[in-house]
Chimera marker file (.cmm) of the C-alpha trace (Angstrom):
<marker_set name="trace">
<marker id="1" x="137.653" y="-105.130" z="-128.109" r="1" g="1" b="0" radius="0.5"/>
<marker id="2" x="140.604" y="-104.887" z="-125.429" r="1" g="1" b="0" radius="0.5"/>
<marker id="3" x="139.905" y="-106.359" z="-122.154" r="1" g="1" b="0" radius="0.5"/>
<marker id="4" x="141.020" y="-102.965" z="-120.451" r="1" g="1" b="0" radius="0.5"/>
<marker id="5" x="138.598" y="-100.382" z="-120.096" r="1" g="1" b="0" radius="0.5"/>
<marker id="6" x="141.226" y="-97.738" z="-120.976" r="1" g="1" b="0" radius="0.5"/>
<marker id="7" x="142.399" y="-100.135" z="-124.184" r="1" g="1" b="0" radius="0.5"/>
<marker id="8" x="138.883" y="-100.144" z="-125.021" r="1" g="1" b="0" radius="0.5"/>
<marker id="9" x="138.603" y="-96.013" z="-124.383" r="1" g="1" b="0" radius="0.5"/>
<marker id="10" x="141.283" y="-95.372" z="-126.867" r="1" g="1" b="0" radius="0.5"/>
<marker id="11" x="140.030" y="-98.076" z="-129.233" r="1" g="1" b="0" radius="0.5"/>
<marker id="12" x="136.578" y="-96.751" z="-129.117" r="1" g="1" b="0" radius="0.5"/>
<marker id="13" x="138.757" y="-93.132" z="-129.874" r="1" g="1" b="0" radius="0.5"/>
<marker id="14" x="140.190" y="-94.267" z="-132.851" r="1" g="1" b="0" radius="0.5"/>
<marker id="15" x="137.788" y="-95.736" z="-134.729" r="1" g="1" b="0" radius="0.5"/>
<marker id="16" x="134.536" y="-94.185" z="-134.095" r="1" g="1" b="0" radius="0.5"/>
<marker id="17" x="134.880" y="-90.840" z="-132.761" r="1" g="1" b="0" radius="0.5"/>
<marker id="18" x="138.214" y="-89.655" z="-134.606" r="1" g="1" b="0" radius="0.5"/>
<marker id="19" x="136.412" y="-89.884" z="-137.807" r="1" g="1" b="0" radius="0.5"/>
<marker id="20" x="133.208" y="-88.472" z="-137.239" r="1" g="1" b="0" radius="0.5"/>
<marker id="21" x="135.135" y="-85.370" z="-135.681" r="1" g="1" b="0" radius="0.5"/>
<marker id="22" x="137.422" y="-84.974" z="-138.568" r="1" g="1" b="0" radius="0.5"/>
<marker id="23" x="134.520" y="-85.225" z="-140.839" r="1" g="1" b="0" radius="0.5"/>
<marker id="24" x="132.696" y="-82.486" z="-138.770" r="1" g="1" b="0" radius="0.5"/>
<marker id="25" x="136.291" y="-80.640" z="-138.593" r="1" g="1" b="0" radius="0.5"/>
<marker id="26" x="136.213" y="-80.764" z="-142.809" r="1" g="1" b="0" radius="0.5"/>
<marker id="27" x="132.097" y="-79.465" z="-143.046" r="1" g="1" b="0" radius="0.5"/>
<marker id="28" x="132.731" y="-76.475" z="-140.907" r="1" g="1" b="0" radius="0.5"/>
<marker id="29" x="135.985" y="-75.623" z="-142.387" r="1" g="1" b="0" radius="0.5"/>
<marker id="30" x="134.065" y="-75.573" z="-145.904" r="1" g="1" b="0" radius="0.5"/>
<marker id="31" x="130.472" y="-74.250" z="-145.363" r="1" g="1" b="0" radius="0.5"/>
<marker id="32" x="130.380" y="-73.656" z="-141.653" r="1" g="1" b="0" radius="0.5"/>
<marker id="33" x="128.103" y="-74.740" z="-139.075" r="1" g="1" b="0" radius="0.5"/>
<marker id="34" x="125.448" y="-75.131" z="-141.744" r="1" g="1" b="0" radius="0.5"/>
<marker id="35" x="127.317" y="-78.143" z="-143.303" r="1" g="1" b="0" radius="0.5"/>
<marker id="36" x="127.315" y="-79.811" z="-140.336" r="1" g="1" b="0" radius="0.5"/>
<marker id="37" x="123.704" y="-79.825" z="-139.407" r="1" g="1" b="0" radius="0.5"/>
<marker id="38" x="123.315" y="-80.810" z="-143.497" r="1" g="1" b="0" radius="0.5"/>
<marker id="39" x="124.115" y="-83.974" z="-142.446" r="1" g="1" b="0" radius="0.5"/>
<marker id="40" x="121.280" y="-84.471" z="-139.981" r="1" g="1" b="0" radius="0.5"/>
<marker id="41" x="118.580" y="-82.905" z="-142.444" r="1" g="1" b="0" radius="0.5"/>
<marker id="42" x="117.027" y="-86.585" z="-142.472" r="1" g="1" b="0" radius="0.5"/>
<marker id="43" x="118.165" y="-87.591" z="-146.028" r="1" g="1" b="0" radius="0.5"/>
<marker id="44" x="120.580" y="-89.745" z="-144.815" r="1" g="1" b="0" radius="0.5"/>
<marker id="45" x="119.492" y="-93.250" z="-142.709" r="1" g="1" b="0" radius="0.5"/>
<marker id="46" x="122.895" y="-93.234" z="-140.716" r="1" g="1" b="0" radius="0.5"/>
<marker id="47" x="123.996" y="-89.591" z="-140.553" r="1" g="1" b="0" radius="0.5"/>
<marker id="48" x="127.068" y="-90.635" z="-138.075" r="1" g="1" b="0" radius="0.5"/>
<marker id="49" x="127.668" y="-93.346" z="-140.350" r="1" g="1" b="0" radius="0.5"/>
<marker id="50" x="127.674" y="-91.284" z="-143.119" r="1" g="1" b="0" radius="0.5"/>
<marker id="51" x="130.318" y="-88.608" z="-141.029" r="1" g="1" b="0" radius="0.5"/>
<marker id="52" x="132.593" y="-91.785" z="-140.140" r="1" g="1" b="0" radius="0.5"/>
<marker id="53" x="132.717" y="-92.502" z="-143.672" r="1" g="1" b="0" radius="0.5"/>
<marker id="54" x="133.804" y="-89.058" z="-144.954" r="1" g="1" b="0" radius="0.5"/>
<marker id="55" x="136.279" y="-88.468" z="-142.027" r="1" g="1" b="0" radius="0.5"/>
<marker id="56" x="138.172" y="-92.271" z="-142.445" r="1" g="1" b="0" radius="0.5"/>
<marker id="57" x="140.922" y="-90.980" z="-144.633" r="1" g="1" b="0" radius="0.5"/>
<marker id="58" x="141.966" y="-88.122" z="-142.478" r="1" g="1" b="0" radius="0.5"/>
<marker id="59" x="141.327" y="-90.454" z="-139.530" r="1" g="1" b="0" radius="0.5"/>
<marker id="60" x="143.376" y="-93.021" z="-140.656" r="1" g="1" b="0" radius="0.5"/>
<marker id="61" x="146.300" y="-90.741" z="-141.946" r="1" g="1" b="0" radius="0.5"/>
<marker id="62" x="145.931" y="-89.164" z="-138.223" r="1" g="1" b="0" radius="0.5"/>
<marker id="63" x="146.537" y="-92.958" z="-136.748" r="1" g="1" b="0" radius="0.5"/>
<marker id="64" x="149.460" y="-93.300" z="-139.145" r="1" g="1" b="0" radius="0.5"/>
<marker id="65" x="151.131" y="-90.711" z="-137.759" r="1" g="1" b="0" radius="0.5"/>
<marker id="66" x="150.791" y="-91.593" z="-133.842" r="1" g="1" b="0" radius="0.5"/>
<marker id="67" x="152.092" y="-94.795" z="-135.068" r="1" g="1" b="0" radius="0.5"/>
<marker id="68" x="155.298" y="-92.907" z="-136.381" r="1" g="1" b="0" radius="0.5"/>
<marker id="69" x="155.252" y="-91.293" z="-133.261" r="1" g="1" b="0" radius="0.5"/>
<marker id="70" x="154.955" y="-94.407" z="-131.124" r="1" g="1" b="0" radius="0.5"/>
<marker id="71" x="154.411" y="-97.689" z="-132.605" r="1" g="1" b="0" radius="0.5"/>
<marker id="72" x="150.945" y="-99.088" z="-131.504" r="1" g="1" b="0" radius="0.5"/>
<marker id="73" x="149.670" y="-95.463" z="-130.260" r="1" g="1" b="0" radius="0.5"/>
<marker id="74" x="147.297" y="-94.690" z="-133.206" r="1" g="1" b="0" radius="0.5"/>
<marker id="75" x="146.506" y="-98.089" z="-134.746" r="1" g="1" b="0" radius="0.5"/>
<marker id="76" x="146.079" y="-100.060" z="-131.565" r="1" g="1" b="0" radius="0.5"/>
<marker id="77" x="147.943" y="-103.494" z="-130.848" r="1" g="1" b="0" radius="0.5"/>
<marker id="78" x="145.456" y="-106.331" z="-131.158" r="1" g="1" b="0" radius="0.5"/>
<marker id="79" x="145.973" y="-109.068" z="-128.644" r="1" g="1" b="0" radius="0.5"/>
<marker id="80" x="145.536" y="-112.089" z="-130.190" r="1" g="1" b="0" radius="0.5"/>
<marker id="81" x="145.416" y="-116.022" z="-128.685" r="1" g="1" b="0" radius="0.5"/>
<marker id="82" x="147.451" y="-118.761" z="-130.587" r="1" g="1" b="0" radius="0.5"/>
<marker id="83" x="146.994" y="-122.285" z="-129.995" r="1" g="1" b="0" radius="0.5"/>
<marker id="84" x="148.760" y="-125.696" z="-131.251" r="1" g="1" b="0" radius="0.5"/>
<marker id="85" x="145.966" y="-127.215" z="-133.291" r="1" g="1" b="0" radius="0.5"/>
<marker id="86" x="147.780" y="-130.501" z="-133.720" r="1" g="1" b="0" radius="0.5"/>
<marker id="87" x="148.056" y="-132.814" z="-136.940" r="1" g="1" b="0" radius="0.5"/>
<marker id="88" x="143.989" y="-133.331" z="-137.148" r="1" g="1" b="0" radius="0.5"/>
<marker id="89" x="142.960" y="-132.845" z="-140.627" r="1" g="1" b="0" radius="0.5"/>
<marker id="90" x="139.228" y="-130.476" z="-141.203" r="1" g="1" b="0" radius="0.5"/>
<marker id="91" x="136.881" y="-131.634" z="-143.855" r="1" g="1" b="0" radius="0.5"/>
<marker id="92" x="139.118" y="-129.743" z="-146.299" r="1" g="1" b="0" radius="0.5"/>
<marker id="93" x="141.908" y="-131.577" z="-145.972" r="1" g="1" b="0" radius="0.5"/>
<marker id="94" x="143.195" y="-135.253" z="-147.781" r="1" g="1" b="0" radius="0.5"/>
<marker id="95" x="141.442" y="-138.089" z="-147.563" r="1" g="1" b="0" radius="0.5"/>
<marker id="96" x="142.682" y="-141.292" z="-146.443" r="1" g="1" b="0" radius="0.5"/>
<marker id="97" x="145.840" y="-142.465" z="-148.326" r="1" g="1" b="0" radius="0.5"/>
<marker id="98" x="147.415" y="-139.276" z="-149.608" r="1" g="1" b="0" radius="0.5"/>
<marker id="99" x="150.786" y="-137.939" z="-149.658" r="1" g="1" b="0" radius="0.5"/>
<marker id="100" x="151.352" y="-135.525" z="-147.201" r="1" g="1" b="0" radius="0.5"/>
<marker id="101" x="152.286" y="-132.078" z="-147.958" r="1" g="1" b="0" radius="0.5"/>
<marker id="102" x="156.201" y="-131.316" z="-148.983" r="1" g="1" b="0" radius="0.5"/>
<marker id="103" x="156.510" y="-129.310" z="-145.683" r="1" g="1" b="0" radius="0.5"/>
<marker id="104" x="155.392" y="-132.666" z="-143.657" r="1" g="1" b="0" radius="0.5"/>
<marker id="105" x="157.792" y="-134.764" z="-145.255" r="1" g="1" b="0" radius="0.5"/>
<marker id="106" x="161.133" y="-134.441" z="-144.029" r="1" g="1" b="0" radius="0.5"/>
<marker id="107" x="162.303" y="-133.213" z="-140.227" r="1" g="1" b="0" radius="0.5"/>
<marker id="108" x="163.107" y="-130.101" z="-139.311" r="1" g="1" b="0" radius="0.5"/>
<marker id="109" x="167.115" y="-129.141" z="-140.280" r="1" g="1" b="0" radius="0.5"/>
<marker id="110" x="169.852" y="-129.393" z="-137.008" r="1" g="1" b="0" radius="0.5"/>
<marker id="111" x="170.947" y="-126.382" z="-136.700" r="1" g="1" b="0" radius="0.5"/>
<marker id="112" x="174.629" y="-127.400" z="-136.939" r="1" g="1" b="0" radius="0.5"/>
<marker id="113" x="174.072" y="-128.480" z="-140.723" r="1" g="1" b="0" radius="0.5"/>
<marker id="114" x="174.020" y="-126.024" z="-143.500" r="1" g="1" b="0" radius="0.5"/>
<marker id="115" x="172.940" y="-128.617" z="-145.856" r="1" g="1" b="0" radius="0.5"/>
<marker id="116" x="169.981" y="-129.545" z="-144.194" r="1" g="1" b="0" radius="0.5"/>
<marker id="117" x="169.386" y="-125.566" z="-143.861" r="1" g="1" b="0" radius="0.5"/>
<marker id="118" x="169.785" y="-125.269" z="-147.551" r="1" g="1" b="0" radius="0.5"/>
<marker id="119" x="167.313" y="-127.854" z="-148.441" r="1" g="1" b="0" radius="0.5"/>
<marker id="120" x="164.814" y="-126.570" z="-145.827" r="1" g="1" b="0" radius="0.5"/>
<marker id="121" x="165.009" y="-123.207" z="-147.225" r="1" g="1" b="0" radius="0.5"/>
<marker id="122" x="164.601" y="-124.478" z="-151.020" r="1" g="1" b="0" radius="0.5"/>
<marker id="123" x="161.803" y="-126.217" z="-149.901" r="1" g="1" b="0" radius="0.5"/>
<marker id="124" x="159.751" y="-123.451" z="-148.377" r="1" g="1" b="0" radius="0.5"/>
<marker id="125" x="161.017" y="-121.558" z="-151.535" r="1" g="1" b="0" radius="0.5"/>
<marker id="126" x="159.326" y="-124.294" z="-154.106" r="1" g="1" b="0" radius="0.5"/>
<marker id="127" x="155.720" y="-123.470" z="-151.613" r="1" g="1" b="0" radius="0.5"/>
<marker id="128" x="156.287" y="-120.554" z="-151.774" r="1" g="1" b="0" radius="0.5"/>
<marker id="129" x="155.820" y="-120.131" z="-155.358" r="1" g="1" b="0" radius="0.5"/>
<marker id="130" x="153.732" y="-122.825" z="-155.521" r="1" g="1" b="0" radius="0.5"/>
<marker id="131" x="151.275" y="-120.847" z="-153.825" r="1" g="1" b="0" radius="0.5"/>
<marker id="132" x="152.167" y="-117.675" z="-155.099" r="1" g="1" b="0" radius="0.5"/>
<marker id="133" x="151.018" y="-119.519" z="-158.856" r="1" g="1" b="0" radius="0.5"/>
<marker id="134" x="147.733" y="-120.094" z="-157.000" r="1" g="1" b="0" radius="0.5"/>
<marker id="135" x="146.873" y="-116.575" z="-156.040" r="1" g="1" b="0" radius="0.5"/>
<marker id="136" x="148.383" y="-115.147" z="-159.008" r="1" g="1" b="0" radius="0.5"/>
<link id1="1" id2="2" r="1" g="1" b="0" radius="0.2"/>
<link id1="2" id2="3" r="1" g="1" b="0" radius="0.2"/>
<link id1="3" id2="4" r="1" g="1" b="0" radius="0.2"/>
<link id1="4" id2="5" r="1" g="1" b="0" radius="0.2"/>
<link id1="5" id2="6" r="1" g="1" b="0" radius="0.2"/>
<link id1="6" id2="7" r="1" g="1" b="0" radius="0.2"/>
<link id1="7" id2="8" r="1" g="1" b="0" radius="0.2"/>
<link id1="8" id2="9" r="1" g="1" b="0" radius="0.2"/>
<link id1="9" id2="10" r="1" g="1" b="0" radius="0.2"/>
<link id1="10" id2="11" r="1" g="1" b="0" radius="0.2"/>
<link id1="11" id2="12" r="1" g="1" b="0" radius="0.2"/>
<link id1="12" id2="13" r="1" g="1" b="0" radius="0.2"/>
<link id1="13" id2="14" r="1" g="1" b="0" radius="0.2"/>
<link id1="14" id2="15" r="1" g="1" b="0" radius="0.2"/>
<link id1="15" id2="16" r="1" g="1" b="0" radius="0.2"/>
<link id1="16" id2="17" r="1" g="1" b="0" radius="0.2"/>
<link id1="17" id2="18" r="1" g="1" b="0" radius="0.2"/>
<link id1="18" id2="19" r="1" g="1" b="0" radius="0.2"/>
<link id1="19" id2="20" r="1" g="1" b="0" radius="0.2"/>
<link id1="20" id2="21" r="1" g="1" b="0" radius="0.2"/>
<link id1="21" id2="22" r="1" g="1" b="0" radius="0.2"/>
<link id1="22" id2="23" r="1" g="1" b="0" radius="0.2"/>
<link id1="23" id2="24" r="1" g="1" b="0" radius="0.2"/>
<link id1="24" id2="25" r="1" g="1" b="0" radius="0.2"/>
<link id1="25" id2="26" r="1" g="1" b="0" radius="0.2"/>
<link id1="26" id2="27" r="1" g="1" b="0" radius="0.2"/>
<link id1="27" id2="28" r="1" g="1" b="0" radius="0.2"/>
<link id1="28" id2="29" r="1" g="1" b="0" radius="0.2"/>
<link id1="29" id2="30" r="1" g="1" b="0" radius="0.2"/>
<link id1="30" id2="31" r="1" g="1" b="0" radius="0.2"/>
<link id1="31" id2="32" r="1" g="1" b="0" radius="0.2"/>
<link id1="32" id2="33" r="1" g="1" b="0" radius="0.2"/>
<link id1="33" id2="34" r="1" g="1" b="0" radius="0.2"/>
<link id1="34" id2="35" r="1" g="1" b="0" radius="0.2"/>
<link id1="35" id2="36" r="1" g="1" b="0" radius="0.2"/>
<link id1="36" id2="37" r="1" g="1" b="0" radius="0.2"/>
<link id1="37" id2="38" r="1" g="1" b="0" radius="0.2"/>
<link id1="38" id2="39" r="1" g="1" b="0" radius="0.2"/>
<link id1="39" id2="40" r="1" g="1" b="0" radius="0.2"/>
<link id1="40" id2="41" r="1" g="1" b="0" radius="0.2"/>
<link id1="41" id2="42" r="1" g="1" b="0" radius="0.2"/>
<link id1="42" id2="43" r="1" g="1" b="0" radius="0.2"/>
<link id1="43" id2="44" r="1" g="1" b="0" radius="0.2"/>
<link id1="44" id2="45" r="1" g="1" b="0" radius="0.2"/>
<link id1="45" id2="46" r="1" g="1" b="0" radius="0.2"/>
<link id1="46" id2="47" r="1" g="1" b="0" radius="0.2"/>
<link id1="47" id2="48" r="1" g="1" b="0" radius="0.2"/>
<link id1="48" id2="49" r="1" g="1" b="0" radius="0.2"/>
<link id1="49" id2="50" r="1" g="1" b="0" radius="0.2"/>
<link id1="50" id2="51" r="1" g="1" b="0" radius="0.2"/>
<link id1="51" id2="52" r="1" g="1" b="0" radius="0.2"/>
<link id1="52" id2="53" r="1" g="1" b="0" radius="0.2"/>
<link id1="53" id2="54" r="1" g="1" b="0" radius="0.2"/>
<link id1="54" id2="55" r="1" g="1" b="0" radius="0.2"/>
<link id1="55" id2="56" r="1" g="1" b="0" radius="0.2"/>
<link id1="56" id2="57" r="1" g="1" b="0" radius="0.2"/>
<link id1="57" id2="58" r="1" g="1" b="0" radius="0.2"/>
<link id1="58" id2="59" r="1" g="1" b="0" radius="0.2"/>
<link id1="59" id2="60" r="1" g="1" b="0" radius="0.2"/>
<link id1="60" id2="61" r="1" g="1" b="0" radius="0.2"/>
<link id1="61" id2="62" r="1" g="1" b="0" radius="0.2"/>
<link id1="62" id2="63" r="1" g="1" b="0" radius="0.2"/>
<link id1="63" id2="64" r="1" g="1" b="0" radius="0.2"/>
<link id1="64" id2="65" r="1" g="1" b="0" radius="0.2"/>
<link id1="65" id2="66" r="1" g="1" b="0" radius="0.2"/>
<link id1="66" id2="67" r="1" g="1" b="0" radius="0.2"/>
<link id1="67" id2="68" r="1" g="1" b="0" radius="0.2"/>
<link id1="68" id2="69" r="1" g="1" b="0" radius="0.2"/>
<link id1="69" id2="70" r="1" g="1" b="0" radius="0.2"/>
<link id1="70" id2="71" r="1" g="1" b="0" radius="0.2"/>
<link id1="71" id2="72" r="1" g="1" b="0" radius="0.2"/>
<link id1="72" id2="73" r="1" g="1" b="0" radius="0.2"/>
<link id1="73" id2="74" r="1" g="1" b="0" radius="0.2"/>
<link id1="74" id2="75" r="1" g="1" b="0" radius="0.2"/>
<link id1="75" id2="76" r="1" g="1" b="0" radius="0.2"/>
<link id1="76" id2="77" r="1" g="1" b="0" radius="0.2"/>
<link id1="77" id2="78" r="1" g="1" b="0" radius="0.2"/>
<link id1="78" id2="79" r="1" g="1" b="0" radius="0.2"/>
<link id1="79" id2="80" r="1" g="1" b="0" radius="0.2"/>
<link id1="80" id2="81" r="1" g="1" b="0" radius="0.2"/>
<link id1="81" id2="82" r="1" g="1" b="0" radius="0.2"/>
<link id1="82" id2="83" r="1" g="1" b="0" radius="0.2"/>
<link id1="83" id2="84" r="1" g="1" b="0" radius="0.2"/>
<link id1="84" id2="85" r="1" g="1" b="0" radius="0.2"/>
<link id1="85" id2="86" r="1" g="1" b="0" radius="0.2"/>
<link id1="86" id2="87" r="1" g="1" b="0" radius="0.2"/>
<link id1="87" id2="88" r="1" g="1" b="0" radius="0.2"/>
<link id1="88" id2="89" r="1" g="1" b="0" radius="0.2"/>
<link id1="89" id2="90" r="1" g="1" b="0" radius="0.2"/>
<link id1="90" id2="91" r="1" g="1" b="0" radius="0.2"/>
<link id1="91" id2="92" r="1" g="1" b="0" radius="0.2"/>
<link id1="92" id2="93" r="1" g="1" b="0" radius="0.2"/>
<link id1="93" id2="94" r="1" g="1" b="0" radius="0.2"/>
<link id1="94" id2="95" r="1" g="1" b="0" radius="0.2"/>
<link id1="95" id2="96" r="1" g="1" b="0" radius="0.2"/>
<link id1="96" id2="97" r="1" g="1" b="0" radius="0.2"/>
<link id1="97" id2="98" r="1" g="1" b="0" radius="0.2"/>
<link id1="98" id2="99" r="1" g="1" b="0" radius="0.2"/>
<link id1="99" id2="100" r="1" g="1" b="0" radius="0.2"/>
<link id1="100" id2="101" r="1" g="1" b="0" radius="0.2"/>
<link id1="101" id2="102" r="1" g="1" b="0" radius="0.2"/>
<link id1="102" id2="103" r="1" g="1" b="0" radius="0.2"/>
<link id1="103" id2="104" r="1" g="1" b="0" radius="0.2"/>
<link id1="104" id2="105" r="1" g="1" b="0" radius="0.2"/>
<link id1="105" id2="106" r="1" g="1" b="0" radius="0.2"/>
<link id1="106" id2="107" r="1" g="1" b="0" radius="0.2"/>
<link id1="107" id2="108" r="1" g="1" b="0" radius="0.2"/>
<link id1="108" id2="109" r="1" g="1" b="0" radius="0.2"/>
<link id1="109" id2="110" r="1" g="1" b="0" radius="0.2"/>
<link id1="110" id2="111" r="1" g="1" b="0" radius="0.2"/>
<link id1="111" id2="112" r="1" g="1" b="0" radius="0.2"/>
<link id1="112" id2="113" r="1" g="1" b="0" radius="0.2"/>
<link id1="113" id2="114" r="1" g="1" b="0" radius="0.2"/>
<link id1="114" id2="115" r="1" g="1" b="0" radius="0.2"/>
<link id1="115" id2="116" r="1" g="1" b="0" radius="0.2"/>
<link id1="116" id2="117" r="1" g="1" b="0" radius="0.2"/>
<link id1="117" id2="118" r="1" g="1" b="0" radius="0.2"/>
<link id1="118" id2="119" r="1" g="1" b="0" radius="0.2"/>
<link id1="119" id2="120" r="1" g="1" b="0" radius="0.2"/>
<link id1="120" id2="121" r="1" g="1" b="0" radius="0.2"/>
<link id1="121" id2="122" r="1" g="1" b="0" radius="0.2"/>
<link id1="122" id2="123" r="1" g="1" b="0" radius="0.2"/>
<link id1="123" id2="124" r="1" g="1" b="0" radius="0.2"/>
<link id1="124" id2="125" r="1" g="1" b="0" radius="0.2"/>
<link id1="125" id2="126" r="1" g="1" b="0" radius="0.2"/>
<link id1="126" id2="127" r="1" g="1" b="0" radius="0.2"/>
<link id1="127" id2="128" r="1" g="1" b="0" radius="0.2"/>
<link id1="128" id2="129" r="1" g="1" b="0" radius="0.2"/>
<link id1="129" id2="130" r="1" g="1" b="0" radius="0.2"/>
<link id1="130" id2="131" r="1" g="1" b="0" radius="0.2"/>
<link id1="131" id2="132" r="1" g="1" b="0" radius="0.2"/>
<link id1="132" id2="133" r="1" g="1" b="0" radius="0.2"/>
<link id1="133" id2="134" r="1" g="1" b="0" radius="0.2"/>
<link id1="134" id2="135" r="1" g="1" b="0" radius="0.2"/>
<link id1="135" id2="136" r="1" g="1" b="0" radius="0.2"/>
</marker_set>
């Protein structure tokens, strides 16, 4: 959640209490009050789980629209923390003695030469595909 206490307000909004009222919002407008309290009879282990659930898709159509509206107002802006790992390999990663990855292998391109640009560009393009074959 967002350090902020209003962040974390508007968060808490969103995600849980947007739903559940639209889902509420959807019962009475088809069997009334009755519907509602249907979904506390007891049948049902997580009743307000159960209302999230059925009130996501208008919830999240809702969101898409405050973020047409204002970018970041309906789907809030995650803050996130990035960090230089460095060139330390995990378990996954090649043993001792093996080439290093295409992307390793040659500097970055000066900015002056087009060349260089050229070939830095085919080579993310030959990844790319490269790992598009892997997920495809």
């Amino acid at each position: 959640m967002a350090a902020d206490p209003l962040d974390s307000l508007r968060l808490a909004l969103m995600q849980d209490v947007l739903p559940v009222g639209l889902a509420v919002v959807e019962r009475v407008r088809k069997g009334g009050p009755a519907e509602v309290l249907a979904a506390f009879d007891g049948t049902s282990a997580d009743p307000l789980g159960q209302l999230r659930e059925e009130g996501e898709p208008a919830a999240s159509q809702v969101r898409e629209n405050l973020d047409r509206f204002q970018p970041g107002l309906g789907n809030p802006v995650m803050k996130v923390e990035v960090r230089d790992v460095g060139a330390e390999e995990g378990p996954a990663g090649p043993g001792p003695g093996a080439t290093p990855p295409a992307w390793d292998a040659a500097p970055p391109p000066s900015p002056a030469d087009p060349a260089e640009l050229l070939a830095a560009l085919e080579r993310i393009e030959a990844r790319l595909a490269l790992l598009q074959s892997r997920f495809g």
